[in-house]
C-alpha positions in Angstrom: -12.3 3.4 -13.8 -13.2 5.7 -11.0 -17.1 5.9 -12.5 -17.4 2.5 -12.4 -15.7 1.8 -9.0 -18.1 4.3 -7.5 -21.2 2.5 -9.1 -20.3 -1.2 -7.7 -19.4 0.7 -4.5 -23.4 2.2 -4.4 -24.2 -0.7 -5.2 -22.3 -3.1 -2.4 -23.5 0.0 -0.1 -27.4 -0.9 -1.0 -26.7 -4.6 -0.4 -24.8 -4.3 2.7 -28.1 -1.8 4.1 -30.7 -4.8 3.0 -28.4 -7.4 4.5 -28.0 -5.7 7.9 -31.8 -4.9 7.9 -32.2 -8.8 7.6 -30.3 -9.2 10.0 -32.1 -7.0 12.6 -35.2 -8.9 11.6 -33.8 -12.2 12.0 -31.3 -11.6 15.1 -32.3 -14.1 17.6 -32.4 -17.0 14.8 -29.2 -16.0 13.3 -27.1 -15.7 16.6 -28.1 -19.5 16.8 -26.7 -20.8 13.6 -23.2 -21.4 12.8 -21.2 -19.0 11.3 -20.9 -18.7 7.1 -17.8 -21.1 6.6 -16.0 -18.1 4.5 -15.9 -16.2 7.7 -14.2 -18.8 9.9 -11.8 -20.6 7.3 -8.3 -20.8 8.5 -6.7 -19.6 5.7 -7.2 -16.5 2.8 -5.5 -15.7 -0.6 -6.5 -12.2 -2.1 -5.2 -10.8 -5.2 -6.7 -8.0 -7.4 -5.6 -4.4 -8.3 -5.1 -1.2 -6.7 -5.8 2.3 -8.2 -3.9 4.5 -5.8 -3.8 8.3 -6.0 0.3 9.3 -5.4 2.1 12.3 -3.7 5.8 11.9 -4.0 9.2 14.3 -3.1 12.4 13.0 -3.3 16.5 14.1 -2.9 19.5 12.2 -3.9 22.7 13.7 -3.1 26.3 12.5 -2.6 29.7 13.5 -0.8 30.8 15.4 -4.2 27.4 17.2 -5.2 25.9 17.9 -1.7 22.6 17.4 -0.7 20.4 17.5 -3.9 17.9 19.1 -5.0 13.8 18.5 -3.7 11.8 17.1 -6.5 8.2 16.4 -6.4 8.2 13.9 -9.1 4.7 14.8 -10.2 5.4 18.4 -11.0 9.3 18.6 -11.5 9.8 15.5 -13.6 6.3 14.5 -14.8 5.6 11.2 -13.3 1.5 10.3 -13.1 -0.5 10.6 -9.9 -2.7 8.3 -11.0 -1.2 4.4 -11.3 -2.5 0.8 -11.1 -0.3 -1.8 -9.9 -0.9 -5.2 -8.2 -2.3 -5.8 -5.0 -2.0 -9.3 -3.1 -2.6 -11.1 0.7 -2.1 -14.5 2.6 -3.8 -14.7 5.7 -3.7 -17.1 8.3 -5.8 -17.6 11.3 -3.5 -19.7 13.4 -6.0 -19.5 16.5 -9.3 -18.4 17.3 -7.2 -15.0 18.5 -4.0 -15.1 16.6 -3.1 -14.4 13.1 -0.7 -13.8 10.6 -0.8 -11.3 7.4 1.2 -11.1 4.4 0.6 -8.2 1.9 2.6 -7.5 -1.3 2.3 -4.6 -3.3 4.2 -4.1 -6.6 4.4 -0.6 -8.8 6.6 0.6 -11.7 6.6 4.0 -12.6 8.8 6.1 -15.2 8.7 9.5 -17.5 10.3 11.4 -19.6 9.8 14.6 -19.2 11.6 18.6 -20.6 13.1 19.6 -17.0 12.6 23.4 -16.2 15.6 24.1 -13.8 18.4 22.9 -13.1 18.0 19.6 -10.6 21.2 18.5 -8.7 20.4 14.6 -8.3 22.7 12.1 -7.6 26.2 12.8 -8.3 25.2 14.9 -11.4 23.7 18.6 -12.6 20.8 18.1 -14.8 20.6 21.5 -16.4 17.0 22.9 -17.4 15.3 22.4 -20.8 17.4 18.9 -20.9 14.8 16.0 -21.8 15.2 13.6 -18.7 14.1 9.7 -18.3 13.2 9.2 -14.8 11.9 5.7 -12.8 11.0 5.1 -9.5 10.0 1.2 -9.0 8.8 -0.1 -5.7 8.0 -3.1 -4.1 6.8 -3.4 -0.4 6.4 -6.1 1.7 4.2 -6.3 4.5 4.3 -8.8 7.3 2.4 -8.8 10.7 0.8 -10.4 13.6 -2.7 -9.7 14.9 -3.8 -11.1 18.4 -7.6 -10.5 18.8 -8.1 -8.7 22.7 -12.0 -8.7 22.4 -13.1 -12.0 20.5 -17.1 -12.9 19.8 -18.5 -14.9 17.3 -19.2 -12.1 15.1 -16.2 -9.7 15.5 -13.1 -9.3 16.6 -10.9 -6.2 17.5 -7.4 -6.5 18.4 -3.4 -5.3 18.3 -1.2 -5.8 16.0 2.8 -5.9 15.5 4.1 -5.9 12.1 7.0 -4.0 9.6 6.6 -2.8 5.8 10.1 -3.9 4.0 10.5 -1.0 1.3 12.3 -2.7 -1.9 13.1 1.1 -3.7 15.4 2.0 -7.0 14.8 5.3 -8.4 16.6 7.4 -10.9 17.7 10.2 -14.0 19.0 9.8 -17.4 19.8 12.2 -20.0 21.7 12.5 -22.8 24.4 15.2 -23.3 26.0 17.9 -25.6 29.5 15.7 -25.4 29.9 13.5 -27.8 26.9 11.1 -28.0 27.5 10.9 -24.2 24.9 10.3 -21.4 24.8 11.1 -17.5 22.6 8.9 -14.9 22.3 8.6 -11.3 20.1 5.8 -9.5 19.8 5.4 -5.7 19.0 1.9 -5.1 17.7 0.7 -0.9 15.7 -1.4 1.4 13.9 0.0 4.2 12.3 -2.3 7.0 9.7 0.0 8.3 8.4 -1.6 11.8 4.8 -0.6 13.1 2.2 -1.1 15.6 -1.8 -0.7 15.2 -5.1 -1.4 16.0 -7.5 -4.1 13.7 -11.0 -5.2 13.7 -13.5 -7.7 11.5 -17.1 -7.3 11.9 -20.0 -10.1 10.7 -22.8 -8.0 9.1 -24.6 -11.2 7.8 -24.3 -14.0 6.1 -22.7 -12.9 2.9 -21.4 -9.8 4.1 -18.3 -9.0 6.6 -16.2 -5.7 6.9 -12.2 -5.6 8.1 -10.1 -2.3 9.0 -6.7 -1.9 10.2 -4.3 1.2 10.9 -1.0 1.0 11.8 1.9 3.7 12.8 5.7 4.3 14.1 8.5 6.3 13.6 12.2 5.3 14.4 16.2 4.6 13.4 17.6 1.8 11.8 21.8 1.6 11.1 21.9 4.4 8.6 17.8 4.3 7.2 15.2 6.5 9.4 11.9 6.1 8.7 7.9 7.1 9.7 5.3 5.3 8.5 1.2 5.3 8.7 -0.7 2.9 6.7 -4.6 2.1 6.8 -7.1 0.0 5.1 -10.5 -0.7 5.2 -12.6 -2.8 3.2 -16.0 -4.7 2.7 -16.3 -8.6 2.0 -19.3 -10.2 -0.5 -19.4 -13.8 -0.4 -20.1 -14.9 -4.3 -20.7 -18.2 -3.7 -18.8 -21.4 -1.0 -14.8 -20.3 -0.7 -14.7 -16.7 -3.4 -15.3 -13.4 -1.9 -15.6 -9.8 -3.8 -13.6 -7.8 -1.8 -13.8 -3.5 -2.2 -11.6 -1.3 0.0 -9.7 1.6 0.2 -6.2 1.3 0.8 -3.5 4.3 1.8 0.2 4.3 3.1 2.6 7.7 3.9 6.3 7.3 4.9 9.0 9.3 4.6 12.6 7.5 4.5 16.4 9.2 4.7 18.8 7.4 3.9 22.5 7.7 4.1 25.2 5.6 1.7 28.9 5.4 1.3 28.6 7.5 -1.6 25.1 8.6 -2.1 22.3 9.8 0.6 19.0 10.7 0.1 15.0 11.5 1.4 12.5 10.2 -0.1 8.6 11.2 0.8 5.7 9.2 -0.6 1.9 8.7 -0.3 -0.8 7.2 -2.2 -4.4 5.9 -0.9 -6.9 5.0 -3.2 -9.3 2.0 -4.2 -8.7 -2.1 -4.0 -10.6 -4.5 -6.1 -10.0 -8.2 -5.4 -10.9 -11.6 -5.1 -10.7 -13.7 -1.9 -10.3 -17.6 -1.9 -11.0 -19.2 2.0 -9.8 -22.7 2.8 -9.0 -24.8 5.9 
């Protein structure tokens, strides 16, 4: 999948030069004609899929077992880096420099996997060489506003205020030597992440439009702390009146504690990697 993203990515990379060279040429005529309608719709849908590279450590402990143990789920329990899940946006420009931004982002991961130590997780001991069935589903949320500080025809760079809600459920089974008996633990939360940051959308030319946006913060919530630094960036190809190809690169690091009546835990997590999606435009 990589190969081929990295060919259409050449290949939008060519087409965005020739466009902008165009453009150059053609400067005084196209600064008099009205913008491409795709670039100035009110509203956006985008949905596609997202190849993200992932880095993840986690602990669950409780009162009885203590803290836990630190697993990095890609070497302790055998989990993937490599995942697709999902990828999805609603946009809406409510003003010339206001607008709101939706973002959902779905992934399911499991393994099952021979453990080589002992892992305290949870309320249990998972003693080494046991076979263990582990999950970690997520779903996050993304909400924010944008207000544009420097607005032009052809770009726009603003603030914006927003928070990531993390929907999380991760957890162990195995089987045991008692009986045809079983232990499992699962730490189930939802952590509202707030952040500020910085965006921008540029015009290259008629068919061709780039957006960016980074955001960042660190803080306390009731018994969930959190720090959190997302990014994206991404290039725009207008296919023909209302549908847009749409190529980015997409990343997001947090780390989360969380504390429980019974159970607390720390959960680290990154991925970035490569979007793919389509864009419909309306007013």
């Amino acid at each position: 999948m990589n190969k081929y993203f990295i060919i259409v990515v050449v290949l939008l990379v060519n087409t965005i030069y020739s466009s902008a060279q165009d453009s150059i040429v053609n400067k005084t005529s196209h600064t008099r004609q009205e913008l491409p309608n795709w670039y100035s719709h009110k509203y956006e849908i985008h949905a596609g899929a997202f190849f993200p590279l992932n880095n993840t450590q986690v602990r669950v402990g409780s009162t009885t077992s203590g803290k836990g143990s630190l697993l990095d789920l890609e070497d302790n329990l055998g989990f993937s880096k490599y995942t697709t899940s999902f990828y999805g946006t609603f946009s809406w420009q409510v003003s010339k420099r206001s607008r709101f931004d939706l973002n959902y982002f779905y992934l399911s991961r499991s393994s099952r996997y021979t453990i080589d130590k002992d892992i305290v997780f949870g309320e249990n001991t998972y003693n080494a060489d046991a076979q263990i069935e582990a999950f970690f589903n997520t779903q996050i949320l993304r909400f924010s506003y944008g207000y544009a500080i420097f607005n032009k025809p052809k770009y726009q760079i603003g603030a914006l205020i927003g928070t990531h809600i993390l929907f999380g459920n991760i957890g162990l089974r195995a089987e045991t030597n008692v009986g045809s008996g079983e232990i499992k633990d699962n730490l189930d939360f939802t952590a509202p992440l707030p952040d500020l940051g910085l965006w921008n959308k540029f015009l290259i030319s008629k068919k061709l439009a780039l957006y960016s946006n980074m955001n960042y913060l660190s803080l306390k919530i009731n018994n969930i702390s959190g720090r959190i630094l997302s990014y994206n960036a991404s290039v725009s190809y207008s296919l023909i009146p209302n549908l847009n190809l749409n190529l980015g690169y997409t990343g997001l690091n947090f780390r989360v504690d969380i504390e429980k009546e019974r159970l607390n835990g720390f959960l680290k997590w990154g991925y970035n990697g490569p979007t793919i999606t389509a864009m419909y435009s309306f007013n």
